[in-house]
C-alpha positions as CSV (number, residue, x, y, z in Angstrom):
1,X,34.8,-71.0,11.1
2,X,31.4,-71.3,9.9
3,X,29.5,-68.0,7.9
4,X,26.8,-66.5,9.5
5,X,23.4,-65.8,7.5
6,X,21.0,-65.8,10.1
7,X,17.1,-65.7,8.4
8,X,13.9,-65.9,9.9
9,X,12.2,-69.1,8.5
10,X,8.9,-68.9,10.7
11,X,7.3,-66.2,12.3
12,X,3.9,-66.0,14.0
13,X,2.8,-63.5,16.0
14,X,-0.5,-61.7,17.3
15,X,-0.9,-57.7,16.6
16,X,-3.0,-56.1,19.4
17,X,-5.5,-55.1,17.5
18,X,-9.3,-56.3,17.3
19,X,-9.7,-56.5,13.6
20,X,-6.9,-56.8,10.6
21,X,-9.0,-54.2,7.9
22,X,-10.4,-51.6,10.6
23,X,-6.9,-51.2,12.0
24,X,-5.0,-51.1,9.1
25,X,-2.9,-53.9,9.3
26,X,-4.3,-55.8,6.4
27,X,-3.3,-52.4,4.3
28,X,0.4,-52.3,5.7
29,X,0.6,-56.2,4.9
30,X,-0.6,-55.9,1.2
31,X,2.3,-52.9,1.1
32,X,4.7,-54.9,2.4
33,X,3.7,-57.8,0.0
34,X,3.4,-55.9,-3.7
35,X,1.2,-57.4,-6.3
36,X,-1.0,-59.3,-3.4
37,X,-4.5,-59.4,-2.6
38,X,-6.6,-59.8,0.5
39,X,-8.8,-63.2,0.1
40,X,-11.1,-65.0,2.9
41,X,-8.8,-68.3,4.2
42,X,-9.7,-71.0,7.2
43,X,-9.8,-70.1,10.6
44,X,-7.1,-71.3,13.1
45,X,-6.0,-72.2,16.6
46,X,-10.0,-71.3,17.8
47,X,-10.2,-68.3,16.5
48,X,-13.3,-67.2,14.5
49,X,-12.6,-65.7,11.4
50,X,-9.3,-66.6,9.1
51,X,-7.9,-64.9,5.6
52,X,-4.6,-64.2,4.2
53,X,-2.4,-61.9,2.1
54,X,-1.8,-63.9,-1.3
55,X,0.2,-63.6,-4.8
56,X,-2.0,-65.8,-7.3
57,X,-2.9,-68.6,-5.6
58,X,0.2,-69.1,-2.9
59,X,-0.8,-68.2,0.7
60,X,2.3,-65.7,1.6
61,X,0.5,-64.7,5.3
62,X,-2.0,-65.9,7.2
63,X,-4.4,-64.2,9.5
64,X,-6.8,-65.3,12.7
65,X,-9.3,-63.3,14.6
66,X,-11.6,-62.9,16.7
67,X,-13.2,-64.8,19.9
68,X,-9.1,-64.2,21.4
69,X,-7.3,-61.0,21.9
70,X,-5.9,-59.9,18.9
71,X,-4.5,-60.9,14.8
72,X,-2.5,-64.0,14.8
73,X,0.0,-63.5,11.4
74,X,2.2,-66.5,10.6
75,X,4.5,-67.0,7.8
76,X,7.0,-69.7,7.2
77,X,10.0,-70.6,4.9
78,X,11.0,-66.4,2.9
79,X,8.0,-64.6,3.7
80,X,9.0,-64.9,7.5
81,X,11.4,-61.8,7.6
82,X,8.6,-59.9,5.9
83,X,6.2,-60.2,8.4
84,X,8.7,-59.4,11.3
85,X,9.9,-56.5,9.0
86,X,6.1,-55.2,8.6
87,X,5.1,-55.9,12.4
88,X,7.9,-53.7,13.5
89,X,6.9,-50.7,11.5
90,X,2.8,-51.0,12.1
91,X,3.3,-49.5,15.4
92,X,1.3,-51.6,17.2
93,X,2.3,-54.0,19.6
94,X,2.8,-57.4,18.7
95,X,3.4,-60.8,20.7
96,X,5.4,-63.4,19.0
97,X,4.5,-66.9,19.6
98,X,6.6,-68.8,17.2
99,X,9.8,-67.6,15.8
100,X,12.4,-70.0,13.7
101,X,15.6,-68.2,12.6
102,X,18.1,-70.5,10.7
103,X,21.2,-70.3,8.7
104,X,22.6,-73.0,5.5
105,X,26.0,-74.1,4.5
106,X,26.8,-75.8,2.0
107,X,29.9,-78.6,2.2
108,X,30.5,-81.9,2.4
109,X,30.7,-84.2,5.6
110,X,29.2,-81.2,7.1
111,X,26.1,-82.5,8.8
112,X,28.4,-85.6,10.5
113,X,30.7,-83.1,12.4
114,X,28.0,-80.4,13.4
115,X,25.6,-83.4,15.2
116,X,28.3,-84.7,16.5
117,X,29.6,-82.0,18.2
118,X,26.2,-80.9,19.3
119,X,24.9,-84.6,20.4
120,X,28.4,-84.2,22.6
121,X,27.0,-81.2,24.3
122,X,23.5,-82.6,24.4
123,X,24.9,-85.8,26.3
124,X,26.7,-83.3,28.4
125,X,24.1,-81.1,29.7
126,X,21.3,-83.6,29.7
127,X,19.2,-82.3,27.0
128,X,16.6,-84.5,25.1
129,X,17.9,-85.7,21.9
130,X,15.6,-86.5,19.0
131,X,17.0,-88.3,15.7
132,X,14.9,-88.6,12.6
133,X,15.3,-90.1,9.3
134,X,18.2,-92.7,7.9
135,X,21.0,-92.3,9.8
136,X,22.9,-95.4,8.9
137,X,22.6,-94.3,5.3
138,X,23.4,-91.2,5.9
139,X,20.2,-89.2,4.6
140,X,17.4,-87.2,5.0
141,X,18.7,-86.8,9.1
142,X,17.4,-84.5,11.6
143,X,18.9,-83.7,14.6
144,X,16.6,-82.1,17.8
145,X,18.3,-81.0,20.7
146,X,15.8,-79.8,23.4
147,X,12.4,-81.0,24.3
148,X,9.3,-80.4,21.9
149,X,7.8,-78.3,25.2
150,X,11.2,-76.5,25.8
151,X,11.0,-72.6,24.9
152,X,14.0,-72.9,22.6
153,X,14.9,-76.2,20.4
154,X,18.0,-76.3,18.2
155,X,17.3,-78.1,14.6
156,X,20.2,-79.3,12.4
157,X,18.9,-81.5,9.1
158,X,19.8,-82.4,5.8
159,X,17.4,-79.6,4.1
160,X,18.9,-80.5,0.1
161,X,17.4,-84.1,1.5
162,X,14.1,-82.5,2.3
163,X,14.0,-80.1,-0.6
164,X,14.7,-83.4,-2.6
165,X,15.0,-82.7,-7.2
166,X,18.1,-80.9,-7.8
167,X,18.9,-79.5,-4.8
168,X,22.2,-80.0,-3.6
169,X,22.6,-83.1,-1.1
170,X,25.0,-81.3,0.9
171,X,23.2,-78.4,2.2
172,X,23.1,-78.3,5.4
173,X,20.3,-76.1,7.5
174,X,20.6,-75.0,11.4
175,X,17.8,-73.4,13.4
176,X,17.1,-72.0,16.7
177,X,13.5,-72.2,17.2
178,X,12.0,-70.1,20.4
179,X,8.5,-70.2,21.6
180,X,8.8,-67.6,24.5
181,X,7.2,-67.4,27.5
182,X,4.3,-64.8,27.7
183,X,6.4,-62.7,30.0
184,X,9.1,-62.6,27.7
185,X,7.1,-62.3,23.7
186,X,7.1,-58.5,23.8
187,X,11.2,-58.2,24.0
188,X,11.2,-61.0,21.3
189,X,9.6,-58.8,19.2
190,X,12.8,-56.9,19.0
191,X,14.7,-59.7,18.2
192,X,16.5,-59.9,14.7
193,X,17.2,-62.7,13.1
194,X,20.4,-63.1,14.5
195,X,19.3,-62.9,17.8
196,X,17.3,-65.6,18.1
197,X,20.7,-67.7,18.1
198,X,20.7,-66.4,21.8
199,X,17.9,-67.8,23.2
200,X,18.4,-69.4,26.5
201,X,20.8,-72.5,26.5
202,X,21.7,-71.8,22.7
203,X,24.8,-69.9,23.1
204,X,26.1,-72.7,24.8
205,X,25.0,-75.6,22.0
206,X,26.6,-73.2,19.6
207,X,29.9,-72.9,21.4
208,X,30.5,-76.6,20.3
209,X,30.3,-75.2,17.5
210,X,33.1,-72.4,17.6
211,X,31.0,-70.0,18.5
212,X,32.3,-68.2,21.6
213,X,30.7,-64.9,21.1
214,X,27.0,-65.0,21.4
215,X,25.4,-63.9,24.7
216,X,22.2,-65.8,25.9
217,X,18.8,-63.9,25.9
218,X,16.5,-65.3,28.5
219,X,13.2,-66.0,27.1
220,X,11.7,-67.5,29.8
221,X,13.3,-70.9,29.8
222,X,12.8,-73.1,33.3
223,X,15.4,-74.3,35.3
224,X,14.2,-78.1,36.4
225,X,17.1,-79.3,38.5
226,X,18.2,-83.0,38.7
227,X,17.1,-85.3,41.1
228,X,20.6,-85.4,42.9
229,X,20.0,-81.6,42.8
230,X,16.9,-82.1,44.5
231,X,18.5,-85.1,47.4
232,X,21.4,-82.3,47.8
233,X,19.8,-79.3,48.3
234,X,17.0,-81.2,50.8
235,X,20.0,-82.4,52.5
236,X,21.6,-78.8,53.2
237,X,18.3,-76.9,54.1
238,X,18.1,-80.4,56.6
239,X,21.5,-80.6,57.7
240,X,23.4,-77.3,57.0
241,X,23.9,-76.5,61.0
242,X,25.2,-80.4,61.5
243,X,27.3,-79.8,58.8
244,X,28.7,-76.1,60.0
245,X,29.4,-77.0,62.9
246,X,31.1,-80.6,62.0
247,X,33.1,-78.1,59.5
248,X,33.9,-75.8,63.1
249,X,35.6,-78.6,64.7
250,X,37.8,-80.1,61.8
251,X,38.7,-76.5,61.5
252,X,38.1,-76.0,57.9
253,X,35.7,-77.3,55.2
254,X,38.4,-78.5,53.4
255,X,38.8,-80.9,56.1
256,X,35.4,-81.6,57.0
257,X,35.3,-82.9,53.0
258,X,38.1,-85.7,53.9
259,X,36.3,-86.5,57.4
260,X,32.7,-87.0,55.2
261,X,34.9,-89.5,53.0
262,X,35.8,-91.4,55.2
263,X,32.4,-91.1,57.1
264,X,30.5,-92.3,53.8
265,X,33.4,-95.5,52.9
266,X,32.7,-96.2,56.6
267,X,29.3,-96.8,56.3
268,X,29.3,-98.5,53.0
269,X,31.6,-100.7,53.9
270,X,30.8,-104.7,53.3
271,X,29.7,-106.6,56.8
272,X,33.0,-108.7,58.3
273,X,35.3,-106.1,57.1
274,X,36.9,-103.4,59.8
275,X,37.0,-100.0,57.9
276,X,40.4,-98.2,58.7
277,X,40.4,-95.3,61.1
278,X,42.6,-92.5,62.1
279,X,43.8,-94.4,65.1
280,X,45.9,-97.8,64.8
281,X,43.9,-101.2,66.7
282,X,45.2,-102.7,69.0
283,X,44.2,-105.9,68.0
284,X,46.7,-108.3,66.2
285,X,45.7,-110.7,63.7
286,X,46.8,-114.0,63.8
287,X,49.8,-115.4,61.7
């Protein structure tokens, strides 16, 4: 069984609050960030003013206001869980757009049997799959399972491959990334790291994984159903009465199920051939 150690690795979010110095968010960053100052940096995303909490000349969080409601803050890679730590105890409402929580192992052959298992369940439940770098080589892969404009997307990649030096070619990085619904950003907002591995259809990727425990958190995922799922249910709404009472005089609808068989090989059946019935002909054929 794989170890848990479940990080944020992105976090972006907007504070309900006009203005990051007047209402003392800018403060509570800088204390949650020691030895960092407040500089001027680019505005984002079309909003009119930009700066950011740095250490020296490293951009640890970046902030966007003004002409839209409220402070956009977003962090990546370690200064992700510090942002969500500092958001939670501002004690204003925030709204999280973005939020990437992932976990690393390190061991060989690793990445092969993890994108395996999870291209399995991809196949499975008709999810998009998305396959990046060398795989016939065997480096530098990335595995996406979900669409790019799916609420929740599960990552698997070669990160020693990415981090490239020294780093270990074996280490192997998951992550759940969720960009939730507007309905649903205030709940992720409570969210810990480890529960952003239950977003939506993730609990059910990860049980190809061995992981039988986690219970899905609805994030505002859509349910988009086939186009046989489509054809069936038009058919019912259409054709339910037929059907019901069809199922009335076989007398059950386990029997109505054999009488549609037979219906359905009797209409595809080639021209020139004579499609058995429930009652003998009484026609011989000629010796």
């Amino acid at each position: 069984m794989l170890a848990r150690n479940a990080k944020f690795d992105w976090y972006q979010s907007t504070v309900l609050v006009a203005d990051p110095q007047d209402s003392g968010l800018v403060d509570h960053l800088l204390k949650a960030w020691p030895l960092t100052d407040w500089a001027p940096a680019r505005n984002l995303n079309g909003y009119t003013h930009g700066g950011a909490i740095i250490r020296g000349d490293r951009i640890l969080c970046h902030l966007c206001w003004g002409g839209q409601t409220g402070v956009n803050c977003k962090t990546s890679s370690s200064e992700s869980g510090v942002l969500a730590e500092a958001l939670a105890t501002f004690g204003k409402q925030h709204l999280p757009t973005r939020v990437d929580s992932a976990m690393d192992w390190y061991e060989d052959g690793l990445f092969d049997s993890m994108a395996a298992l999870l291209i399995d369940y991809a196949q499975d439940a008709r999810l998009t799959i998305n396959q990046q770098g060398d795989w016939i080589r065997g480096e530098g892969r990335t595995l996406y399972v979900g669409s790019t404009d799916s609420p929740v997307r599960v990552v698997l990649y070669e990160k020693g491959y990415e981090q490239g030096g020294d780093a270990p070619r074996n280490w192997v990085r998951l992550e759940v990334r969720v960009r939730p619904k507007r309905e649903w950003r205030s709940t992720v907002a409570r969210w810990t790291a480890e529960d952003v591995f239950c977003a939506g259809w993730a609990p059910r990727a990860l049980q190809a994984l061995g992981w039988d425990d986690l219970e899905s958190r609805s994030i505002g995922t859509v349910w988009k159903r086939s186009d046989d799922e489509r054809a069936r249910a038009a058919l019912v709404k259409q054709y339910g009465g037929i059907l019901d009472r069809w199922m009335t005089e076989a007398g059950s609808w386990e029997a109505l199920g054999a009488l549609l068989g037979r219906a359905i090989q009797d209409v595809g059946a080639p021209l020139g051939n004579t499609a058995k019935s429930s009652s003998p002909s009484p026609i011989r054929e000629e010796g």
